[in-house]
Each structure stands twice: as structure tokens, then as C-alpha cells.
N, C-alpha and C positions, 0 to 999 in steps of 0.2 A: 598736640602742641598748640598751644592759645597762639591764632592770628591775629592781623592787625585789627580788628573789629574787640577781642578779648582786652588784648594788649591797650589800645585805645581807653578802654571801659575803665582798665585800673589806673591808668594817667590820668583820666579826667577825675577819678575819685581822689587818687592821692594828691593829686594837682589841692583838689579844695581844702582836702584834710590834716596837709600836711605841711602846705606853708607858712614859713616864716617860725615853726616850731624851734625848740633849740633841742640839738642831740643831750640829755645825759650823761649815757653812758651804751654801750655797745658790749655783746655779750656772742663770741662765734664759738656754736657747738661743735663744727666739723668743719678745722681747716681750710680744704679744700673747696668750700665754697668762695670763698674770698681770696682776692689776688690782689697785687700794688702794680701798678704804671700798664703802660698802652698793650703789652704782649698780646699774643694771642693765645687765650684759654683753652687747654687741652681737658676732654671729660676724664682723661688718667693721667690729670695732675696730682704733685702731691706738695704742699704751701708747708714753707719752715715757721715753725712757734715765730722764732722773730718776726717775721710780716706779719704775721697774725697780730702780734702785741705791738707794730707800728700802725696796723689798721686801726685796730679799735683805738689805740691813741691819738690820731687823727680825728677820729671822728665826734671825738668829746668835745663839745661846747659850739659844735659845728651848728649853723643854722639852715635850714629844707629853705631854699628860694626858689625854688620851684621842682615839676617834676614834666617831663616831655619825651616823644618818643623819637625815635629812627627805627623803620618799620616793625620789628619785632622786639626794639632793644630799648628797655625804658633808661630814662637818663637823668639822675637825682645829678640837680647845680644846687651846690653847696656855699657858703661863705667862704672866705679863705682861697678863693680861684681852686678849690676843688670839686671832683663830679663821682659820684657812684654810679655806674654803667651796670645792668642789670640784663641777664637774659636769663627767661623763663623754662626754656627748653621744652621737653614733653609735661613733665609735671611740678615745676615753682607755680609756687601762690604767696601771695602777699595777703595778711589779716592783717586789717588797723584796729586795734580793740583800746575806746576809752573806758570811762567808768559807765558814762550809758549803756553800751556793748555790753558791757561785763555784765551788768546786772539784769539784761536781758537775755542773754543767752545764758548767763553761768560760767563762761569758757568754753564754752566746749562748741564744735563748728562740726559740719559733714564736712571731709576731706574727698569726698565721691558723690560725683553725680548718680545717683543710687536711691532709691527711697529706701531701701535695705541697711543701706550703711550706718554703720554704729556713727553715734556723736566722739569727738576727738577734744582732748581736754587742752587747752593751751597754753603756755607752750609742749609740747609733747614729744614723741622720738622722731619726728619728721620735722621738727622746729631746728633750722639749723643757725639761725642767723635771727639775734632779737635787737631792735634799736629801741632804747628808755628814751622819752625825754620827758622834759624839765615839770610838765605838765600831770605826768604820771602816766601819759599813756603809752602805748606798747605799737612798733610794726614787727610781726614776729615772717619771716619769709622761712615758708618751707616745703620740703623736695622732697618725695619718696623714692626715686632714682637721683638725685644728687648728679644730675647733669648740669645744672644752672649755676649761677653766680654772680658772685657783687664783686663787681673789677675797682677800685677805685684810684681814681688817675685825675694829678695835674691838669688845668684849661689847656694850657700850654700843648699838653701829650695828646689831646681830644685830634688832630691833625694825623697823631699817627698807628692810632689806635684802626686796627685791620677791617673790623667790624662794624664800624663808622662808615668805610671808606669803599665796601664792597656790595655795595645795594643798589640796583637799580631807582628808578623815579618814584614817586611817591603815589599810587594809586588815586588820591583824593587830593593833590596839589595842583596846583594850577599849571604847573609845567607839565602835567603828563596828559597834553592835546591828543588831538587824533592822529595827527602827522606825527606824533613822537611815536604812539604804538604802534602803529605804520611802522617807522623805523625798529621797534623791539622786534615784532614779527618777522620782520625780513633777514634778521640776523638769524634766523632757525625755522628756513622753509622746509626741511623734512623733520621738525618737531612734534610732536603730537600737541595741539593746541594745549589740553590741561594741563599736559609737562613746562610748557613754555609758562603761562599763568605762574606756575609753583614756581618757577626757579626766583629766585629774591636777586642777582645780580640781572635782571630786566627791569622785573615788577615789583615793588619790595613790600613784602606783606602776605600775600594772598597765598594760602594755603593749599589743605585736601577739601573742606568744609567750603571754602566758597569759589572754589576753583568750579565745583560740582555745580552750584547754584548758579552761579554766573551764568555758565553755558547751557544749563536747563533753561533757564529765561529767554537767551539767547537763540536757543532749537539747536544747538550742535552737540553732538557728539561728543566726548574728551579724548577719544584716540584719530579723531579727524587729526590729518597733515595739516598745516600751516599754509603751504602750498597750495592746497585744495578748496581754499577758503576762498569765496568773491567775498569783494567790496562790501555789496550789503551784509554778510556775515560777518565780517571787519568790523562793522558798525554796529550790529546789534554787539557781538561782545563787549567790544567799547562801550557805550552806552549803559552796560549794565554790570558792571564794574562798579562806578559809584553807587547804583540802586541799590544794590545787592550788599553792598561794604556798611550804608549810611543806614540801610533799614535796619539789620545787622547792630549799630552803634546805638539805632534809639534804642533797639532792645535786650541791651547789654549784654551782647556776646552771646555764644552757643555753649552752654554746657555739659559739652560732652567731656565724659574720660573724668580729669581730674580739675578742671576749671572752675574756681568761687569766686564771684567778686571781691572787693576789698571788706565787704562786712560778714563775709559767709554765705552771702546768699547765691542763688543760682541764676544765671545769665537764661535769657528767655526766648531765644535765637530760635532753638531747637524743635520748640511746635509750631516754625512757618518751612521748616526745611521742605524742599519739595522733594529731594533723591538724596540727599546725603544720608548714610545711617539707615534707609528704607530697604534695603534689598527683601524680595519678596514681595513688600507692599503697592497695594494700589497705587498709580501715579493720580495726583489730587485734581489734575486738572480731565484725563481722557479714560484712567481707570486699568491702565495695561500695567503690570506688574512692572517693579521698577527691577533694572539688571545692573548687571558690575563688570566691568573690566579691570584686569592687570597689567601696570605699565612699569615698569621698571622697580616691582618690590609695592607701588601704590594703588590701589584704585580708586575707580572712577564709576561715579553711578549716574545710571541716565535712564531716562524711559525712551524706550526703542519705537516709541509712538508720535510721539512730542519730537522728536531729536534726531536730527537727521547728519 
């Protein structure tokens, strides 16, 4: 699942590429990717033809005024006091393809981080959702699990929309000092540190990917208690939360699994990883084999050298 470092990458691109553009026309290949007003999206929903055919009819002649996130959830503002709300899930991607695009690639994109993986022609059967505008160019977003979606909702409805409203602090805002994760922490003293990190009602954003990296920086463990942590281990985490998020952002994202940036390309994250994705391998810094933990269905990789 693209964390806030991924998710970041494709706001900042769409942000440049996409404003002030005018919608076309809007073309939804399966349903169920798209919903109307604030609800909360079930992955075993199922969307009546009608909303479908008030979706896309809203969305014609609509102008992109911008594009912004809240931790995982991209947030197209619209003209019209409308917004498309967007979550990625394990595997949405967004491609913006102009005619430069086009004529450089052909269409056709890796959908897998893979050097193996065949080129995918677009739009294709994992294209669930294509926005035309006015311009000729194309955002086509698509899912190979069809867990993701374009909710689009009223400014008005933005207050009551579940998903907005259930995320802790902002990992890279100004509000999230040290006295506040002080206070995150203390709310879950026999949490395993990297479970606490993951949870998005604390910290909102930070995933399996740099839950790992964080605390390899840091020298702690991910199944360390909460409890068990001095002050100075408070603060290296702390401290290395933004390092680890912002180094991350200049190098667009980690791609692992199924993550492309908005032109196809691949995020560049993944050759500074120190533990995540290594098990088996040398750790970069002392050379002891990096290990894994199981915590609740997730794990956790640390070198048992480095991390205490």
C-alpha cells in the first residue's frame, strides 16, 4: 500500500499537471470504483448505474483547482464547490498520459515493480476510471484488486466524510512537536513501537516501509513496548520520522509491489532502504544479516546488531 512519502509524490505531480485543466468528459469502467456524498466506502460495495451516470455527469466541464492530500487520501477541489477524494489502497495508480507521454512511451507503462513485467497498453483491464480533458489529455487510475476509489462529495460534505476525520497528526506538520508524540505514545504503553507508528488514528501516514526505516535509524527494535522506551529513544524516533519521510519524498517514493509514479516511472526509495524488503541480507551499516518479526499479521525487519 503507497504511504504518505508515495502518496505525497503523486500530489505533488498531479498538483503541477493537473491544475486549472477542464474535465471533458469522464468514462467509469467498473462501477464500484466510484461512490457520491461523504459515506464510508466498503471494498464489497456495489454502486447503482444511476450514480455512476450522476458521477460522470458532474464531472463534465468541472475544472482541477488543485490536488492535496490528508495522510493516505488524495483530495481533487474541484470548481463548482466539489471534491473527488481518492484512496489508493494496496494497489491504485494514477497515469497522467499527454501527447508527449504518448509518443514516448507508446502507451504502454510497467504496472509492476518488476524488471520482468510485460509493458501494459493504456487504458487496459485494470483501467477502471479515465478523466478526458479539454486538452486531449488522459488521467486514467487503475486497480488490479479494485479496493480503491473516487468518492466524490460536496465542500459542504468534506466535515462529514469518516475518512477525513479519523487520522491522527500530520507526521511532517508543524503541529506534530515532540510533546504531542509524547502524548501519541502514552496513549498505547504496551504497544509494540512499529504497531503504534502504523496505526493512522495517532500518526497519519507512515506505514510497514517506513515504520522499519524509522526505527533502524533510530536503533530500536519494532516489537519493543512503548513502555520500555527512555526519553532518549523518544527522541531519536521522533527526530527521525521527518528524515526518513522527507529523504523518502526527494526520492519519490519506494517502489515496491505495484507503485508508478504519475508518468510510469519508478519511485527510487527502495536502493536506500536499510531493513525493509532485506531479510537474509547484509545490514549496510555493521553486516549481520537483517531478521523479521511477526506482529499482528505484519512484520518488522531490523538488524539484531544495529537495534536494540
Amino acid at each position: 500500500m503507497p504511504e504518505l512519502p508515495e502518496v505525497q509524490t503523486i500530489v505533488s505531480e498531479l498538483n503541477r499537471k493537473l491544475k486549472n485543466k477542464t474535465i471533458k468528459s469522464a468514462a467509469v469502467n467498473e462501477p464500484k470504483m466510484v461512490s457520491l456524498g461523504p459515506r464510508t466506502v466498503s471494498n464489497r460495495r456495489s454502486v447503482p448505474a444511476r450514480d455512476v451516470k450522476v458521477f460522470i455527469g458532474l464531472l463534465k466541464g468541472r475544472i482541477i483547482l488543485s490536488v492535496k492530500r490528508r495522510a493516505k487520501l488524495l483530495i481533487f477541489d474541484l470548481s463548482g464547490q466539489l471534491a473527488i477524494l481518492v484512496h489508493l489502497k494496496m494497489t491504485g495508480q494514477f497515469i497522467f498520459e499527454d501527447k508527449r507521454l504518448r509518443l514516448l512511451t507508446g502507451g504502454k507503462y510497467k504496472m509492476f515493480n518488476n524488471p520482468g513485467a510485460p509493458l501494459v497498453q493504456l487504458p487496459g483491464k485494470h483501467t477502471h476510471v479515465v478523466l478526458t480533458f479539454t486538452d486531449g489529455s488522459h488521467l486514467y487510475f487503475n486497480d488490479i484488486r479494485k479496493f480503491g476509489y473516487m468518492k466524490l462529495v460536496r465542500e459542504d460534505e468534506l466535515g462529514s466524510v469518516k475518512e477525513l476525520q479519523g487520522y491522527g497528526p500530520e507526521p511532517l506538520g508543524k503541529k506534530f512537536t515532540f510533546n504531542v508524540f509524547q502524548s501519541i505514545l502514552s496513549q498505547r504503553p504496551k504497544g509494540k513501537i512499529k504497531q503504534v507508528l502504523m496505526d493512522s488514528s495517532l500518526v497519519a501516514g507512515i506505514g510497514n516501509i517506513y515504520s522499519d526505516e524509522i526505527l533502524f535509524h533510530a536503533k530500536i527494535r519494532p516489537a519493543r513496548a512503548v513502555a520500555g522506551l527512555t526519553e532518549k529513544d523518544i527522541k531519536a524516533v521522533y527526530k527521525y520520522i521527518p528524515f526518513v519521510l522527507k529523504k523518502a519524498i526527494a526520492a519519490k517514493g519506494s517502489s515496491v509491489g505495484d507503485f508508478v509514479r504519475s508518468d510510469g516511472s519508478w519511485g527510487q526509495m527502495g536502493k536506500f532502504h536499510f531493513v525493509y524488503g532485506r531479510k537474509g541480507q547484509p545490514c549496510k551499516i555493521c553486516g549481520t544479516p537483517i531478521e523479521t518479526v511477526r506482529m499482528n499479521g505484519r512484520t518488522g525487519s531490523y538488524c539484531p546488531s544495529c537495534q536494540k
